[in-house]
N, C-alpha and C positions, 0 to 999 in steps of 0.2 A: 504494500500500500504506500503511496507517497507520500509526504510532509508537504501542505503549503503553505507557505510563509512568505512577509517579507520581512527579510531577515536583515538583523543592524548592525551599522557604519562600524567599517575594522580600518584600524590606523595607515596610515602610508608603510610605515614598514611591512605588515602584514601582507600590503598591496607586493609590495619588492618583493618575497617570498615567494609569494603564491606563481608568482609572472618567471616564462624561461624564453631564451630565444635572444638573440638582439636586437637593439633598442633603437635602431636607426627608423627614421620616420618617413613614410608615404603620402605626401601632401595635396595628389591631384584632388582636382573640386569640380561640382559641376551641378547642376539638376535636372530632373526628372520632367518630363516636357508633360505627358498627357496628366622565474622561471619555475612550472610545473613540472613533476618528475614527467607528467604524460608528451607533455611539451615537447621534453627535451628525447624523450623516445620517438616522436614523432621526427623530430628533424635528424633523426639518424637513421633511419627507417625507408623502405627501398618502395614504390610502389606496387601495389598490385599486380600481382602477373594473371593471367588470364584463365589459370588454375586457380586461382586464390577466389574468381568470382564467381558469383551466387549463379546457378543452371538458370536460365532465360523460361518465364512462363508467357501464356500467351496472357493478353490483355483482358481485362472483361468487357462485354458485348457491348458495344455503341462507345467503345473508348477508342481513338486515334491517337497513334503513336508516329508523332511525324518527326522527321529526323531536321534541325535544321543547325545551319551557321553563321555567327555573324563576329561581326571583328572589333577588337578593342580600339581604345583612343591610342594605342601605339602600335598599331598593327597586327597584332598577334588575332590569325582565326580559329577562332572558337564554336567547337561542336557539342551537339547537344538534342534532346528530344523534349518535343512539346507533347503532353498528355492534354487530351480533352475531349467534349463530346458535343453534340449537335445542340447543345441548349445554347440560350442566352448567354454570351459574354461578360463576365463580371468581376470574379476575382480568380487570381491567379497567384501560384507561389513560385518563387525563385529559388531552388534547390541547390544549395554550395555544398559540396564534400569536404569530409574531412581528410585527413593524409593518415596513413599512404593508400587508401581506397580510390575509388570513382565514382562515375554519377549514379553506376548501377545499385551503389550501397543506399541509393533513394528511389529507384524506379520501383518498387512496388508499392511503397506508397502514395508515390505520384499516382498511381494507374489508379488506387480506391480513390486518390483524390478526385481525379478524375471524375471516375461512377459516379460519384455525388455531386456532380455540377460543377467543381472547384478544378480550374486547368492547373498542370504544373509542369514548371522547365527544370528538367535537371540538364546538367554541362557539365565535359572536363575541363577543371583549371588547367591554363597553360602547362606542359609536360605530362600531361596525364590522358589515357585511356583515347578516342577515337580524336582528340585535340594532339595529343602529341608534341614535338619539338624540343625546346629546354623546362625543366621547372625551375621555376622562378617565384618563389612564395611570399617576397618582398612584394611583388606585385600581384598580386592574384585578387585584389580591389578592384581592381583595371576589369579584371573578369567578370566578376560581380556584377559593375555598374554596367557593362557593356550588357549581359544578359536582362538587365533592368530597362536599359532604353531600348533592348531591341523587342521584349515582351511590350513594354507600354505603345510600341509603335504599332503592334496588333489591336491596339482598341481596348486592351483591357483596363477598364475604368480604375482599376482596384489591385495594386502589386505589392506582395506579401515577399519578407525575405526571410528564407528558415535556414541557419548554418549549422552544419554539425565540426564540431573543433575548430581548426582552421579555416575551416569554410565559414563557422559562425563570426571568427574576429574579422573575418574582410567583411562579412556582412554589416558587422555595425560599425566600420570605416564607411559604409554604402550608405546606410541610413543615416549618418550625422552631416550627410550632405544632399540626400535626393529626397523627396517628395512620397514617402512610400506609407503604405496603409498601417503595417506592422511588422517586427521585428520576433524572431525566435532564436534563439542560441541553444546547442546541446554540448554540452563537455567543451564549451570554447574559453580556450587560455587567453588573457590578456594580448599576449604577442607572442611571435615565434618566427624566426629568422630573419628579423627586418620589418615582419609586419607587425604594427603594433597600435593598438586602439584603444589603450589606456586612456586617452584624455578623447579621443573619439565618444566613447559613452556617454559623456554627460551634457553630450549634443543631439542626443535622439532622442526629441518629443513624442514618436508615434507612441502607439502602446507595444509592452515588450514585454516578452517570454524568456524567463531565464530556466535551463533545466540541466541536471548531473545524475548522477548517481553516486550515492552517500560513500560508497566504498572505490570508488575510482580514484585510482591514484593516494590509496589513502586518507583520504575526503580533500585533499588540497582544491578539487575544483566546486567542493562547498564553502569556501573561503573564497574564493574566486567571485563564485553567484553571491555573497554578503558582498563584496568590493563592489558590483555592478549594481546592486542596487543600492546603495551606498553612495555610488556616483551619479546614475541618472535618475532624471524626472520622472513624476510621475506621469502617464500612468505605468505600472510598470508591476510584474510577480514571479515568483520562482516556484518550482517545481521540484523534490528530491528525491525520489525513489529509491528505495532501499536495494542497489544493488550496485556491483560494481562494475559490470560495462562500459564502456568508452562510446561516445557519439551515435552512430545510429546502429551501433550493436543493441542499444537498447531497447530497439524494437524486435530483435532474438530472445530477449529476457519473459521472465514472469507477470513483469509488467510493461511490458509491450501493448497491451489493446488497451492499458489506462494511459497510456500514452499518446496511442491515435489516438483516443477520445479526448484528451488533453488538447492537440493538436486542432483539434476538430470543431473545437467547443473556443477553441481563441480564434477561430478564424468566424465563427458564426458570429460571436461577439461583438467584434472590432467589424 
């Protein structure tokens, strides 16, 4: 069962702690027109080979799975699928991976998102899975935002950004600068090789979803989610489920379907 809380302001040093990675800073800006022990495992850590991922199921009925690309503000193109279905246009989630996975560690829940009306884009960050070329995780913002303006140019009124670890911290480098409906983080560190969004969080107005699992890492990324809410605005809640998973392993866990409902229930919300 989970704990929700919002849970209270831990000192700057605690912040230092919790946070791995370096601290160099990624300043692009723009808007939207329509060290952790996990941390520091991740950035040593090799991506996904193509053994490592999840067997390919088929979609459920009246959901399209379109494959597209589109390219960052420095060039780099970026691959990706859109999940959706024949209904009305309206909200849409932006799916960042965490390392060393890919976009497939979210394609099945994109696809229920889907079924339920709700489109979703997963993508690989630059050097990773059908994107390919170098990674580069100082910049994988670039990626994010790129995926945001290229979803909002489809019409959808309403763009949602959910990260799992590193895909969560470039997302809320994304959100303290673009126009977006709402924000979700799962197991994301402060920063981690350059990218870093410590002082990014207490820039994002939308409403925000912070979520861990109590034994990850030790609980270091429950000290993490007290830092972020600690830092930004309201509106803003966390999430803790008792178990130690990393990012969207947590959706292999025992509480996995309180977590798509979790999921589910903030986007019907917001």
């Amino acid at each position: 069962m989970p704990r929700f809380a919002l849970l209270a302001p831990l000192c700057i040093a605690a912040l230092l702690i919790a946070c791995g990675g370096d601290d160099d800073d990624d300043t692009d800006s723009g808007t939207l027109d329509n060290t952790s022990p996990t941390a520091a495992a991740e950035a040593s850590a090799t991506p996904a080979t193509a053994e490592d991922k999840p067997t390919e199921q088929a979609a459920p009925a009246g959901v399209t799975d379109e494959p597209v690309r589109f390219e960052t503000s420095d060039g780099v193109a970026i691959s990706g699928h859109l999940y959706s279905d024949a209904g009305p246009k309206r909200k849409v989630v932006v799916m960042a991976h965490e390392f060393p996975t890919d976009q497939t560690a979210w394609s099945e829940f994109a696809e229920k998102l889907a079924g339920v009306g709700i489109a979703a884009l997963t993508f690989d960050f630059r050097g990773y899975g059908e994107t390919g070329g170098e990674v580069d995780i100082a910049k994988i913002d670039l990626d994010v935002e790129a995926a945001a303006r290229f979803i909002a140019s489809r019409d959808y009124p309403e763009v949602y950004l959910f990260g799992a670890s590193m895909g969560g911290t470039a997302s809320i480098k994304v959100a303290s600068r673009l126009d977006v409906a709402g924000l979700v983080t799962i197991s994301s560190p402060h920063m981690i090789q350059g990218l870093d969004a410590t002082t990014d969080i207490a820039n994002v107005d939308e409403p925000k979803l912070f979520i861990a699992g109590s034994g990850d890492a030790d609980g270091v990324f429950v000290t993490i989610i007290e830092n972020f809410v600690a830092l930004t605005p309201d509106p803003k809640e966390s999430i803790i489920y008792e178990e130690s998973a990393h990012g969207t392993e947590l959706f292999g866990t025992e509480s996995g379907a309180e977590l798509e409902d979790a999921l589910l229930s903030f986007l019907e919300a917001n």
